[in-house]
N, CA and C atoms as a LAMMPS dump frame, in Angstrom:
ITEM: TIMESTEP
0
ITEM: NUMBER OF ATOMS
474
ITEM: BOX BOUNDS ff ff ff
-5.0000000000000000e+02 5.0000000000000000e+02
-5.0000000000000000e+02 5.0000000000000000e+02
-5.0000000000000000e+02 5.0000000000000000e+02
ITEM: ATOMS id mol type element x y z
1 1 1 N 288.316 490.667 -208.12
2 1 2 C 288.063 489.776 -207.011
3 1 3 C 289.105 490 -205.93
4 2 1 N 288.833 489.54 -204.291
5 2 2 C 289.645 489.851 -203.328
6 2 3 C 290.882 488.882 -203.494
7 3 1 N 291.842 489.152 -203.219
8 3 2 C 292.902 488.61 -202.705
9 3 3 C 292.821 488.073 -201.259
10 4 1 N 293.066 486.624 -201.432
11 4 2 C 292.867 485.816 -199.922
12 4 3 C 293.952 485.263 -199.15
13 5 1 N 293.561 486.026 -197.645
14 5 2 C 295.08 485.357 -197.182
15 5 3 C 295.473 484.172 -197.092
16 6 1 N 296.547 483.489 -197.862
17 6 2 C 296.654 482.045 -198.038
18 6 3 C 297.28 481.285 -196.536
19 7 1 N 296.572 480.669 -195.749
20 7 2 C 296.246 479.808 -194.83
21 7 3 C 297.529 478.992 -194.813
22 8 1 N 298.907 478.753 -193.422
23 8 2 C 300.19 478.305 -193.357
24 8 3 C 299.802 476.54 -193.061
25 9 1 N 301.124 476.436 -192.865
26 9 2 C 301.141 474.8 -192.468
27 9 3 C 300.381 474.132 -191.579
28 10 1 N 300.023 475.198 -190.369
29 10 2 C 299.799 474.44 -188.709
30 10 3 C 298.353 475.122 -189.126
31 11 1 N 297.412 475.415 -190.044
32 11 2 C 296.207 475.794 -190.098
33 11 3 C 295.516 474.295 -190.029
34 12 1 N 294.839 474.218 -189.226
35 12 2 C 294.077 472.54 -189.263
36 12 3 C 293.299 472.905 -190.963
37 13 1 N 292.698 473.695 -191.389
38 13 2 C 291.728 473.568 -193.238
39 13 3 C 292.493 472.75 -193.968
40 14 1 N 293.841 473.232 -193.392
41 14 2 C 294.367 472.12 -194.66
42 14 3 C 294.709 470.509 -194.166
43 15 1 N 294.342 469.921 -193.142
44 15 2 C 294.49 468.737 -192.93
45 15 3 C 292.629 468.112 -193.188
46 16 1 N 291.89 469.367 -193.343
47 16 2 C 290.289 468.836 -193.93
48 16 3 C 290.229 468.058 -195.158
49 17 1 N 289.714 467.01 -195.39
50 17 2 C 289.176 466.761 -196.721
51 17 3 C 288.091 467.472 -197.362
52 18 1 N 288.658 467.883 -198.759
53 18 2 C 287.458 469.321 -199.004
54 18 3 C 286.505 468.538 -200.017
55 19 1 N 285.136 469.129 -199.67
56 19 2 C 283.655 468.88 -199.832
57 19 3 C 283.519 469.03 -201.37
58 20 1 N 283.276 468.141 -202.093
59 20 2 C 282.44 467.966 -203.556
60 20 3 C 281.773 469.131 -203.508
61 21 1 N 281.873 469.794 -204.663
62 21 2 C 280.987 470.635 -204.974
63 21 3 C 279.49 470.139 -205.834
64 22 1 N 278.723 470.607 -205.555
65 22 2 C 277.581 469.919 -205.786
66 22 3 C 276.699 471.334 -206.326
67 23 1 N 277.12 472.311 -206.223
68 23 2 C 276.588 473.703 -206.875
69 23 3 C 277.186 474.544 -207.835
70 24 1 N 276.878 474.699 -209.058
71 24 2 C 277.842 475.489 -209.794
72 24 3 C 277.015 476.634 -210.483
73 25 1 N 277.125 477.564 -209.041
74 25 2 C 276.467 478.885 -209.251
75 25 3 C 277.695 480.199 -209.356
76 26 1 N 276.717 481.455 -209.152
77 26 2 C 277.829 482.376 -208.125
78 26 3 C 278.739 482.186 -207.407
79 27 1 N 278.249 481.515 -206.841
80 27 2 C 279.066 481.403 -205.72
81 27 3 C 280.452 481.233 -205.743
82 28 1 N 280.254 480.008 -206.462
83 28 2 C 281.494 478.826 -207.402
84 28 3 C 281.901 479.85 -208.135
85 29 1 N 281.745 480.627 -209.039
86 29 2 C 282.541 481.461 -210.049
87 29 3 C 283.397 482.47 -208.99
88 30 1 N 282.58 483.312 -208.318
89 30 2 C 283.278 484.165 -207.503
90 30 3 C 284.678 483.302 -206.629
91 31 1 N 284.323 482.522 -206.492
92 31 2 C 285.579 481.595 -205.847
93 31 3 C 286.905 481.602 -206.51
94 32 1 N 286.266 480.843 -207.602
95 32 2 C 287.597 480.305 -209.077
96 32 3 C 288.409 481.876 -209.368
97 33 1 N 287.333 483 -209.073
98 33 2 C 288.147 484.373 -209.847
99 33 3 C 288.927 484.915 -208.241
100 34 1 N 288.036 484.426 -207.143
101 34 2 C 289.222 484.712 -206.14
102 34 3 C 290.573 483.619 -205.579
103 35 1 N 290.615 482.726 -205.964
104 35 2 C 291.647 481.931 -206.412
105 35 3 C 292.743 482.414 -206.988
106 36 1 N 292.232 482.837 -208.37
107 36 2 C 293.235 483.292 -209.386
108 36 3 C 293.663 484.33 -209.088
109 37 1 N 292.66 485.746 -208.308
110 37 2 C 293.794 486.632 -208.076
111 37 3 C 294.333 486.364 -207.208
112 38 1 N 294.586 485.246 -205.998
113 38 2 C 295.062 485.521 -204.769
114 38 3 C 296.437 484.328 -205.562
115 39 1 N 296.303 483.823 -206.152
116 39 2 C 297.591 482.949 -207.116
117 39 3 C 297.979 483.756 -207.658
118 40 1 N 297.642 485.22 -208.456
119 40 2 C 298.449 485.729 -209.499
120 40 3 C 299.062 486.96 -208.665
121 41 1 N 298.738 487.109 -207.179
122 41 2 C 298.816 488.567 -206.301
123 41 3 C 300.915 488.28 -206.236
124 42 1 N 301.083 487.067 -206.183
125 42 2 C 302.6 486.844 -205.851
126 42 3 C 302.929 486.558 -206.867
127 43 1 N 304.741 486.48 -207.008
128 43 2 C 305.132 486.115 -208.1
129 43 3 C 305.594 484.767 -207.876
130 44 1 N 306.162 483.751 -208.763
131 44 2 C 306.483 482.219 -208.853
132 44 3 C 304.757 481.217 -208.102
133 45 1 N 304.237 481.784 -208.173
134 45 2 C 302.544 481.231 -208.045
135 45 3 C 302.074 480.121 -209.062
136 46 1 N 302.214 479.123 -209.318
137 46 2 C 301.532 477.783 -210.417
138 46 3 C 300.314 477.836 -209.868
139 47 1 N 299.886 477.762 -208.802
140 47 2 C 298.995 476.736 -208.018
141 47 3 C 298.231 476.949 -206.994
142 48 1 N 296.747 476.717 -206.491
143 48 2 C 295.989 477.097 -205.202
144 48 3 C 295.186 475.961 -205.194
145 49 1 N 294.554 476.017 -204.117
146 49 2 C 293.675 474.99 -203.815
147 49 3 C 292.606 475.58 -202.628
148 50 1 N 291.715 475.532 -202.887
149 50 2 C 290.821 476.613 -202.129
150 50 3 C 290.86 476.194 -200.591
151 51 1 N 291.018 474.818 -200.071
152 51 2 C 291.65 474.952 -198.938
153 51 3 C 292.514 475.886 -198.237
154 52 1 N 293.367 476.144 -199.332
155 52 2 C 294.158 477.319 -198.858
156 52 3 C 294.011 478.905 -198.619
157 53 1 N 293.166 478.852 -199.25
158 53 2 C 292.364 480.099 -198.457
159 53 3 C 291.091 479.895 -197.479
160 54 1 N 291.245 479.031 -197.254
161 54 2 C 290.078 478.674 -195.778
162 54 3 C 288.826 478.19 -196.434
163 55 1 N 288.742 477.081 -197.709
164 55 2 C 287.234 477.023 -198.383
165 55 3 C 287.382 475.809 -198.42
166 56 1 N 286.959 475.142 -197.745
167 56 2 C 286.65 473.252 -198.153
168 56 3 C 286.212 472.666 -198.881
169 57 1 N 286.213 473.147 -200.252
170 57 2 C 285.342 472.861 -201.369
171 57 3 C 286.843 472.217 -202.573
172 58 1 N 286.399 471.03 -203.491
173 58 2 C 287.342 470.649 -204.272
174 58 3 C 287.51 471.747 -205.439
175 59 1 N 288.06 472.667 -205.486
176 59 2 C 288.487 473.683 -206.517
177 59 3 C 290.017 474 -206.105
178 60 1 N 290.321 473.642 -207.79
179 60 2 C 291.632 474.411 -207.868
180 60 3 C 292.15 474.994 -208.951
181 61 1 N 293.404 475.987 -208.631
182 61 2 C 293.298 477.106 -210.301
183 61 3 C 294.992 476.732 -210.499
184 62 1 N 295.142 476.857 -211.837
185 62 2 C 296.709 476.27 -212.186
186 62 3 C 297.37 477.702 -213.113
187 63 1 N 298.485 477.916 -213.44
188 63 2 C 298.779 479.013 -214.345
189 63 3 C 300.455 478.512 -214.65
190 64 1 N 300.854 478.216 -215.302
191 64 2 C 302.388 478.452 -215.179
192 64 3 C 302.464 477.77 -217.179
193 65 1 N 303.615 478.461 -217.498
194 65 2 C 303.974 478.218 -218.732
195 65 3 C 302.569 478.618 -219.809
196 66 1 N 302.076 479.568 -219.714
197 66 2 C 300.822 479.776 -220.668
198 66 3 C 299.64 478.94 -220.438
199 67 1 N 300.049 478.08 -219.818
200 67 2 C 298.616 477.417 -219.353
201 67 3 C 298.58 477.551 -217.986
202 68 1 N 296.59 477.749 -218.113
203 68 2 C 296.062 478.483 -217.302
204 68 3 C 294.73 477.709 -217.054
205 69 1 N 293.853 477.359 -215.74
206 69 2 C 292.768 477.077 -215.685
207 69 3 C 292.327 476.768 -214.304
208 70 1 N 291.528 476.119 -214.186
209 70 2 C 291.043 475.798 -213.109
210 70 3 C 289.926 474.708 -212.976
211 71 1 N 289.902 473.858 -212.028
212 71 2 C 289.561 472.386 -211.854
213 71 3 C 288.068 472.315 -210.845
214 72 1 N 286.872 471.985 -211.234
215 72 2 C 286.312 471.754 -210.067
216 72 3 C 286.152 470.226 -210.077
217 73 1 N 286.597 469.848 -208.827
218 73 2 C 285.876 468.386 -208.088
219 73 3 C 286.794 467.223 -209.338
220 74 1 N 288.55 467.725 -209.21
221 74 2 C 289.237 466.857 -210.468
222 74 3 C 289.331 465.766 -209.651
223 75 1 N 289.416 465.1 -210.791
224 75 2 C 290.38 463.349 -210.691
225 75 3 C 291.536 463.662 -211.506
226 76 1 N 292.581 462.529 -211.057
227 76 2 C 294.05 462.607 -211.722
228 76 3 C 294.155 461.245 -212.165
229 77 1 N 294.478 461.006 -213.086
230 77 2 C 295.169 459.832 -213.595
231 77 3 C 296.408 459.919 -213.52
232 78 1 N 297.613 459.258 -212.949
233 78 2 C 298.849 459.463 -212.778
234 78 3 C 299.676 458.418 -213.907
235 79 1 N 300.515 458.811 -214.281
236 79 2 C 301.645 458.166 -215.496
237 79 3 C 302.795 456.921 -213.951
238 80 1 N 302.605 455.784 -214.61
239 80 2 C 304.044 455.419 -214.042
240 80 3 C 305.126 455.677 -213.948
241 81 1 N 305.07 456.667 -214.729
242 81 2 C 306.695 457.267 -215.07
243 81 3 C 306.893 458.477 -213.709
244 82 1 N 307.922 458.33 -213.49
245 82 2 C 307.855 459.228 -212.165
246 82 3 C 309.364 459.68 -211.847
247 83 1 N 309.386 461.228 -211.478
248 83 2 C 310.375 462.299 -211.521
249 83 3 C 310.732 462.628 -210.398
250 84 1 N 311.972 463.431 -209.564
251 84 2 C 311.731 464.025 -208.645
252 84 3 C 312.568 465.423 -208.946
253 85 1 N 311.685 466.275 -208.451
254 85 2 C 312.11 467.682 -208.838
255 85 3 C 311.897 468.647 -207.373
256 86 1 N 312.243 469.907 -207.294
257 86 2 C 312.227 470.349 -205.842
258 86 3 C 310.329 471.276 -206.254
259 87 1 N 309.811 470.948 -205.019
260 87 2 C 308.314 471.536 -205.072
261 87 3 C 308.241 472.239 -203.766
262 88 1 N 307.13 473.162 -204.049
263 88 2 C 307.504 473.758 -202.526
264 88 3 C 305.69 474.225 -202.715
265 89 1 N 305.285 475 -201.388
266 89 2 C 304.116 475.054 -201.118
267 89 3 C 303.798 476.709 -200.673
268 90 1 N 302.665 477.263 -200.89
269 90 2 C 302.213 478.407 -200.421
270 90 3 C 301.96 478.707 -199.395
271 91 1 N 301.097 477.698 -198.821
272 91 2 C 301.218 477.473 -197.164
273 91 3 C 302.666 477.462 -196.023
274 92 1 N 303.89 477.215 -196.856
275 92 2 C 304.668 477.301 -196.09
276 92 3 C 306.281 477.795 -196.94
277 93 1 N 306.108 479.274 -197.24
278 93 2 C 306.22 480.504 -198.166
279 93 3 C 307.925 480.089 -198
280 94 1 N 308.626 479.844 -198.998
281 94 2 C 310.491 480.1 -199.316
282 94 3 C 311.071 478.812 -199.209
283 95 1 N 310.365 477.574 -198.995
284 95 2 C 310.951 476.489 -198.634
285 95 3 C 311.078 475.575 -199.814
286 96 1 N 311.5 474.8 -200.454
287 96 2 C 311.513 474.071 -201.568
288 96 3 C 312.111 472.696 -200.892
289 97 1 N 311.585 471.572 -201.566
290 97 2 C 312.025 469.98 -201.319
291 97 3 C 312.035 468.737 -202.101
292 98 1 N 312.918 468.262 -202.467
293 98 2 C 312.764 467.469 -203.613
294 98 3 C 311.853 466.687 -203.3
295 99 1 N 310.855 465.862 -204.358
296 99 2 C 309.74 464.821 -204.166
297 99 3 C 309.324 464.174 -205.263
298 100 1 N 309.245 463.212 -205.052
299 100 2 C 309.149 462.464 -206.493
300 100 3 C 307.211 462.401 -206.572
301 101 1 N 307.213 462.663 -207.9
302 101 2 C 305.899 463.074 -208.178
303 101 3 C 305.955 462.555 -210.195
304 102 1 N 304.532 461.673 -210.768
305 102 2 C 304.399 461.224 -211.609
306 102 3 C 304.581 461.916 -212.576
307 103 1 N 305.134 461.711 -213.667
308 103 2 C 305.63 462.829 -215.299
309 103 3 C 304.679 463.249 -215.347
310 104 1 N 303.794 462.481 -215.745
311 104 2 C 302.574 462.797 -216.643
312 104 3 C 300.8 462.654 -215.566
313 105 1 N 300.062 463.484 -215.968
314 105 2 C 299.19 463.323 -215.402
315 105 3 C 297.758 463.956 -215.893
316 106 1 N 297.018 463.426 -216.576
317 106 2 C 294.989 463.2 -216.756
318 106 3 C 294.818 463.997 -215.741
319 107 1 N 293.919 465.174 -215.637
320 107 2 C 293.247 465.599 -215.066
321 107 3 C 291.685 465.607 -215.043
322 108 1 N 290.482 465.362 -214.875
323 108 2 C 289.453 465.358 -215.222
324 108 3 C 288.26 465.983 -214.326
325 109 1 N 287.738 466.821 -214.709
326 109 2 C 286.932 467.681 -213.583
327 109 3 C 285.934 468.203 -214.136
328 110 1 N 285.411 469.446 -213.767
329 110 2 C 284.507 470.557 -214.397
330 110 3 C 284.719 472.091 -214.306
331 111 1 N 284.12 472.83 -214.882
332 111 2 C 284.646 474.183 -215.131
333 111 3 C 283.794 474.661 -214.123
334 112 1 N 283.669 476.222 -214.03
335 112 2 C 282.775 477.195 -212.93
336 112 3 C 281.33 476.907 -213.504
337 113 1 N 281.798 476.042 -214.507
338 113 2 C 279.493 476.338 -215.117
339 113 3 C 279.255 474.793 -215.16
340 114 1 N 280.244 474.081 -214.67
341 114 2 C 279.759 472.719 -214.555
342 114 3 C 280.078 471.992 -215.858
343 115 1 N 280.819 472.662 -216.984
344 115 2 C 280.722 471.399 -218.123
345 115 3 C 281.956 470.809 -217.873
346 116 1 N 282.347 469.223 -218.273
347 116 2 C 283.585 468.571 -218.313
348 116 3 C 284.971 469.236 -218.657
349 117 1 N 286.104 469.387 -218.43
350 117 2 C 286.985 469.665 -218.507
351 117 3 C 288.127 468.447 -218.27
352 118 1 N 289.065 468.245 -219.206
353 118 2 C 289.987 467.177 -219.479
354 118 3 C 291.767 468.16 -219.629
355 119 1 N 292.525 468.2 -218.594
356 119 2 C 293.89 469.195 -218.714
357 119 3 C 294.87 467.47 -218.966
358 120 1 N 295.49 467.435 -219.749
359 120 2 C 296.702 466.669 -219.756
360 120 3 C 297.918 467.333 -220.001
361 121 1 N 298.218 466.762 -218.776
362 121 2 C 299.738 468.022 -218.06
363 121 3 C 301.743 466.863 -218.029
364 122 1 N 302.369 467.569 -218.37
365 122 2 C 303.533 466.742 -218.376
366 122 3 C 304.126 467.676 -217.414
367 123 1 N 304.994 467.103 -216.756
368 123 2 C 306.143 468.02 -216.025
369 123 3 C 305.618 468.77 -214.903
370 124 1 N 305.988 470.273 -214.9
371 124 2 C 305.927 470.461 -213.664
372 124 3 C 304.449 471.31 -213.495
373 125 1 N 304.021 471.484 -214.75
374 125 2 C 302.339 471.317 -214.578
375 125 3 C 301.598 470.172 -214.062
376 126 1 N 302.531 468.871 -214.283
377 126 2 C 301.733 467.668 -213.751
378 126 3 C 301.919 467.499 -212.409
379 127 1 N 302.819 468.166 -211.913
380 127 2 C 303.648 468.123 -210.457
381 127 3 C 302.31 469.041 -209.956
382 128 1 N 301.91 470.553 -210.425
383 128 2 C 301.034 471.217 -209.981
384 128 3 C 299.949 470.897 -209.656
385 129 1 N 299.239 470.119 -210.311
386 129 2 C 298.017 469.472 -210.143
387 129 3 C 298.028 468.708 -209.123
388 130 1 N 299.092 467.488 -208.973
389 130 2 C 298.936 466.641 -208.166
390 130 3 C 298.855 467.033 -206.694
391 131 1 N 299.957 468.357 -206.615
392 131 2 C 300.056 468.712 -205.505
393 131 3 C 298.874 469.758 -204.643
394 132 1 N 298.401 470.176 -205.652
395 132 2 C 296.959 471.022 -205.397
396 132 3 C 296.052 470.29 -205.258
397 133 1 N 295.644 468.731 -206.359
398 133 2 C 294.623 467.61 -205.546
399 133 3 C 295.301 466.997 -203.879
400 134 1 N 295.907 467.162 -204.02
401 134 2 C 296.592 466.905 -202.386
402 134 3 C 296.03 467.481 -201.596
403 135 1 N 295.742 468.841 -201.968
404 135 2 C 295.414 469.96 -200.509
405 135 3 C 294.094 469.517 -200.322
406 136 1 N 293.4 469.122 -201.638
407 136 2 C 291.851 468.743 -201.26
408 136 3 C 291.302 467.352 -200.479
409 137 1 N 292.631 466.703 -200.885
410 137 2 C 292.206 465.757 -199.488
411 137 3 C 292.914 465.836 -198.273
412 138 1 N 293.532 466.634 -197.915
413 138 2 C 294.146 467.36 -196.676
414 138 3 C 295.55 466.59 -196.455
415 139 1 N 296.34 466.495 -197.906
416 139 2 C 297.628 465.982 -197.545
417 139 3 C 298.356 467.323 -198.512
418 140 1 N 299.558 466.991 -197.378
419 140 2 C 300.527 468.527 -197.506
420 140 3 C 301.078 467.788 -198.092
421 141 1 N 302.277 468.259 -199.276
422 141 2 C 303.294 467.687 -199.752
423 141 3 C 304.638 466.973 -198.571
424 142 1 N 304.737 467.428 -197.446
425 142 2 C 305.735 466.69 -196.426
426 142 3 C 305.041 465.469 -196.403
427 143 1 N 303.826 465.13 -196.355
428 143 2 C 303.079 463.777 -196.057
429 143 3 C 303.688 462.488 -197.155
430 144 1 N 304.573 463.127 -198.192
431 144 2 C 304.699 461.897 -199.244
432 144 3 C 306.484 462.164 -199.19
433 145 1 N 306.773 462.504 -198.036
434 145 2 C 308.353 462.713 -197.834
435 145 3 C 308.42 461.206 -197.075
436 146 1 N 309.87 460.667 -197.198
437 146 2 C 310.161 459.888 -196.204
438 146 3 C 310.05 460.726 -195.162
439 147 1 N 310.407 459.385 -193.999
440 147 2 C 309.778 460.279 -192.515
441 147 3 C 311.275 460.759 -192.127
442 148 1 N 312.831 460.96 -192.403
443 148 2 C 313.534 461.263 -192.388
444 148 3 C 313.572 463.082 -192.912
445 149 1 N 313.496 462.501 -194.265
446 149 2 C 312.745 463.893 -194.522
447 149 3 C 312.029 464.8 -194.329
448 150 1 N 310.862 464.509 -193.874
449 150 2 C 309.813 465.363 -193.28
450 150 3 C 310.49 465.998 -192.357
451 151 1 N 310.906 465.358 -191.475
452 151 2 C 311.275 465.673 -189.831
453 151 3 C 312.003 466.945 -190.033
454 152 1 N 313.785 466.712 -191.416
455 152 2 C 314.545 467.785 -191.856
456 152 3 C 313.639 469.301 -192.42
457 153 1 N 312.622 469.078 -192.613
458 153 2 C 311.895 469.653 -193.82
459 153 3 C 310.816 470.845 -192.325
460 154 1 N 310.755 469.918 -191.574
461 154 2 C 309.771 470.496 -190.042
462 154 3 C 310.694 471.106 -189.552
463 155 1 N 311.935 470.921 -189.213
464 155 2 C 313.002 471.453 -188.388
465 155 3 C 313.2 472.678 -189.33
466 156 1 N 313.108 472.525 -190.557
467 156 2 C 313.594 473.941 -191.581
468 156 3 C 312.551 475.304 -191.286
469 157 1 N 311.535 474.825 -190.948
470 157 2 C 310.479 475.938 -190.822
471 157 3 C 310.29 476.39 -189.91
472 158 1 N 310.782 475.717 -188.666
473 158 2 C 310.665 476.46 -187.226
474 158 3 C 311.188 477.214 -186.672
């Protein structure tokens, strides 16, 4: 599958809320496998969200620590328990920022053929998810920074 150029900060796709998938054909498979290579093309890669390659559709592919998969159209259940660790984004390539994000986290979705899929993720797999359901409703990880932060975090990239 192609490798896709992953789409920066100031791309408006990623401020889209991305579209339910409602088809789980070709189409949808060819997606999930161009996901994964355009996540596995770099190295330190967990995470995509098809927003990020210019697709408005709720799909996303995860990989880090032996686990590996991919989400269509997830829900998250989030843990009260809550961490902050430094996360950083593909869209905006070398930057890292601490953010507090829930331990634990339920994932619940469907696969490329449409059957249920259930990922329960601790740590910084749970950090991955959350932050990849983010892209699908068009919030960047700066969006859950204080606004102090953000601002430091905007000034870093320019």
């Amino acid at each position: 599958m192609a490798v896709q150029p992953i789409r920066l900060f100031d791309d408006p796709v990623l401020r889209t809320v991305a579209e339910p998938v409602t088809t789980f054909d070709r189409a949808l498979r060819v997606l999930v496998k161009s996901l994964q290579a355009t996540m596995r093309a770099g190295t330190g890669r967990a995470g995509l969200a098809a927003p990020q390659i210019g697709v408005p559709l709720r799909v996303v592919v995860y990989e880090l620590d032996g686990k590996s998969g991919h989400l269509v159209n997830p829900r998250l259940e989030l843990s009260e328990r809550r961490i902050v660790a430094d996360e950083a984004c593909l869209s905006a390539p070398g930057h890292w920022w601490p953010l507090e994000r829930s331990y634990m986290v339920t994932a619940r979705g469907r696969d490329m053929f449409g059957k249920p899929v259930t990922v329960r993720a601790l740590g910084m797999l749970a950090r991955v998810l959350q932050h990849e359901a983010d892209h699908l409703d068009g919030t960047l990880f700066i969006d859950r920074l204080p606004e102090e932060e953000r601002e430091r975090f905007l000034a870093s990239i320019s």
